[in-house]
C-alpha positions in Angstrom: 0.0 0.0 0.0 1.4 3.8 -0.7 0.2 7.1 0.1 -1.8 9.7 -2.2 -1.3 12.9 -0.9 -4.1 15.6 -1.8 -2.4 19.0 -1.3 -5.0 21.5 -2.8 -5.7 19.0 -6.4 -9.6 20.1 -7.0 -11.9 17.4 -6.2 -13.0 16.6 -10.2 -9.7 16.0 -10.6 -8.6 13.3 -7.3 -12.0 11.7 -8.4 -10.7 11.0 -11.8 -8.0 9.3 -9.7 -9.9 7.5 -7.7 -12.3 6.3 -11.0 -9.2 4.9 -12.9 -7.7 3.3 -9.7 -11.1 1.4 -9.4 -10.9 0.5 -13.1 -7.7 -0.9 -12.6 -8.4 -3.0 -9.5 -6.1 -0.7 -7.9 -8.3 1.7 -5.0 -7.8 -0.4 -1.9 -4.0 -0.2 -2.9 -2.9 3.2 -1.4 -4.5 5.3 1.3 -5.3 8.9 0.1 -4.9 11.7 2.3 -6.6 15.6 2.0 -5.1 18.6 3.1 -6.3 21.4 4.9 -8.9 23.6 2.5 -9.6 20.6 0.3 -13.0 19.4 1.5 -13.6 15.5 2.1 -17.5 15.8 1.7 -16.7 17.3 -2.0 -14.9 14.5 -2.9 -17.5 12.2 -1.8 -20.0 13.4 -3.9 -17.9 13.2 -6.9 -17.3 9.3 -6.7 -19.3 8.2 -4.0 -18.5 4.8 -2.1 -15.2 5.7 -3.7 -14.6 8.1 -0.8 -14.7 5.2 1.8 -11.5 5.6 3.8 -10.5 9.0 2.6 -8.8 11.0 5.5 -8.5 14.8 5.8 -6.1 16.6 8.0 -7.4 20.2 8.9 -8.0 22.2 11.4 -11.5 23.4 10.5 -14.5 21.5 11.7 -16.3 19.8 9.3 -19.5 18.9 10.8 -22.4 21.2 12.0 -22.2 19.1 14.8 -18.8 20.2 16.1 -19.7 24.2 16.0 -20.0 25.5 19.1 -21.4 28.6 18.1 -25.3 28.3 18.3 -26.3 31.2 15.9 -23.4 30.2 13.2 -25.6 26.9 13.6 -28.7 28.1 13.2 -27.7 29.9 9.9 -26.6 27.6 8.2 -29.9 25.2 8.7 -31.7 28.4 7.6 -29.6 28.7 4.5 -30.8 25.0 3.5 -27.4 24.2 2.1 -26.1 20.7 2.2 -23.8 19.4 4.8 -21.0 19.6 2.5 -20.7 23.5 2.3 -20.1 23.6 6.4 -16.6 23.2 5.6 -16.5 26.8 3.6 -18.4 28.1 6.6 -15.7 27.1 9.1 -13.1 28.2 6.5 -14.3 31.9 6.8 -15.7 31.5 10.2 -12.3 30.6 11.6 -10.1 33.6 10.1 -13.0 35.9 10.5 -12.4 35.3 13.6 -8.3 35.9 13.6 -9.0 39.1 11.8 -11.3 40.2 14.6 -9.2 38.9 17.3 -6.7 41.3 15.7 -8.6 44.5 15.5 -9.7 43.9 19.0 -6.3 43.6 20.6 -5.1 46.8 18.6 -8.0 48.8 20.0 -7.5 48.0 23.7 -3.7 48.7 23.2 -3.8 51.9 21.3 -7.6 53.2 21.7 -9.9 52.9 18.6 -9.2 56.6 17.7 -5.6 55.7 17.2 -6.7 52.2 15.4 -4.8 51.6 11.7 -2.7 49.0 10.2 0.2 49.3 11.9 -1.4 48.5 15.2 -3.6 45.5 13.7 -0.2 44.0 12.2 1.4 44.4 15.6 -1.4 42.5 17.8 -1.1 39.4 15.1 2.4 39.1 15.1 2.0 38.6 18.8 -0.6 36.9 19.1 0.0 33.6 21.0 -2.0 30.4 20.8 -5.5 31.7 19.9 -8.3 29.1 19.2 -10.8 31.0 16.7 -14.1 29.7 16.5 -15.3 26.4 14.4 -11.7 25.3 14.0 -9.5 22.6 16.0 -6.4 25.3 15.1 -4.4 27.3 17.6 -2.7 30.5 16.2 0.8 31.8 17.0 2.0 34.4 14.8 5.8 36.1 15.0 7.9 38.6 13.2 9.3 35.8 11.5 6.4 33.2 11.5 3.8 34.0 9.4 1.6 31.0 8.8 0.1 31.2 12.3 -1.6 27.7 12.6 -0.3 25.0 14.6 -2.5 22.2 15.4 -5.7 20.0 13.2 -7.8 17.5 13.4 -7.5 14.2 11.8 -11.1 12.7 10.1 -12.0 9.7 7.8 -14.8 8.7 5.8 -16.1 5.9 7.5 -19.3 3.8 6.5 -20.1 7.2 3.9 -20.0 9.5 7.2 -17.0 11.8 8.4 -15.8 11.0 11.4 -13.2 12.8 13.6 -10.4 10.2 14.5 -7.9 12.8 16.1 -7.5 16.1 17.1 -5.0 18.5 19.1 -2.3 17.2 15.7 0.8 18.9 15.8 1.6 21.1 12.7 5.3 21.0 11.9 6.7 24.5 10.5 8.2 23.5 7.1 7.8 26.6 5.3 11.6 28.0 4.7 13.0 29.3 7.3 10.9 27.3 9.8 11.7 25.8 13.3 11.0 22.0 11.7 13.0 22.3 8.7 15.5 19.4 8.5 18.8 20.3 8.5 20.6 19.4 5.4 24.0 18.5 5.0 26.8 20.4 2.5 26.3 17.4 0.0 22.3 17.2 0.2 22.0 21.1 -0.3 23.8 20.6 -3.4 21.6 18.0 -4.7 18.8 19.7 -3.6 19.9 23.0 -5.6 20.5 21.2 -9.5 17.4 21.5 -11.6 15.3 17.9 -12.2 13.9 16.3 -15.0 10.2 15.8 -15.4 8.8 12.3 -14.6 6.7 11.5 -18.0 4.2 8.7 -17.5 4.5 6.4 -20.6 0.7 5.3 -20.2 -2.2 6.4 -21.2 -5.2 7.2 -18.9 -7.3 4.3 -18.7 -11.2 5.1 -20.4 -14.3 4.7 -18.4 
């Protein structure tokens, strides 16, 4: 078995994955694994049974279920949208959140007559381990970290339901420059550094 990693690939395009891998007797073979804003219920309406086992790592909660906030909740039942589009309402819910988190922080410090960008950047550069709503993420930002979350949950599509498996998921900083980045030796760096070929797959796409 091998891993498929989904690292932002739209959903039409992993379920054309997943539609060739069952043609060739080859879906049970790896387990695929979605990232972040790539949205688990999407896929499953795109193929289906096909989805059983698919895992997600993100921080945002994908069920209404999960919400904690009542009104956000109550909403979204009134909007009459399918499960599937909670995801995008956590999405915005959660940074909405940041942002406000932000402007509130600036205000106490400086006063809202003094309020402008300069004071907004500074309260989210030090803002330490803030858990915005509908999301299993805790943000630290820094002068020189910039990504801000830190922690996810872990779900799976299990019996054509998502299911949480894990939460409180450390989130490694691998962006350059971060505080997780492997050290690499002389030799590696070089390696690293020459330019690469592209792999060409010498078969065609099976037809459905």
């Amino acid at each position: 078995m091998f891993m498929l990693k989904n690292t932002g690939t739209l959903p039409g395009m992993l379920a054309l994955i997943f539609k060739d891998a069952e043609g060739l007797g080859l879906r049970n073979e790896f387990q695929d694994f979605l990232f972040w804003y790539s949205n688990i219920m999407l896929i499953q309406k795109h193929v289906g049974k096909l989805a059983e086992g698919t895992m997600h790592l993100t921080a945002f909660k994908v069920n209404t279920s999960e919400w904690e906030n009542q009104e956000l909740v109550e909403i979204f039942i009134k909007s009459k949208l399918p499960e599937l589009y909670a995801f995008g309402y956590s999405c915005v819910a959660c940074w909405f959140d940041v942002y406000l988190e932000s402007i509130r922080r600036a205000i106490k410090k400086v006063g809202v007559e003094n309020l402008d960008g300069s004071a907004c950047y500074g309260s989210l550069v030090n803002m330490k381990d803030f858990r915005p709503m509908l999301s299993y993420n805790r943000i630290t930002f820094s002068e020189t970290s910039r990504c801000g979350g830190h922690t996810a949950a872990m779900y799976q599509m299990q019996n054509g339901k998502v299911v949480k498996v894990a939460e409180n998921l450390n989130i490694p900083e691998l962006f350059p420059g971060g505080k997780d980045v492997p050290k690499l030796k002389k030799n590696c760096q070089e390696q690293v550094s020459k330019p690469y070929l592209p792999v060409t797959l010498g078969k065609k796409r099976l037809k459905r």
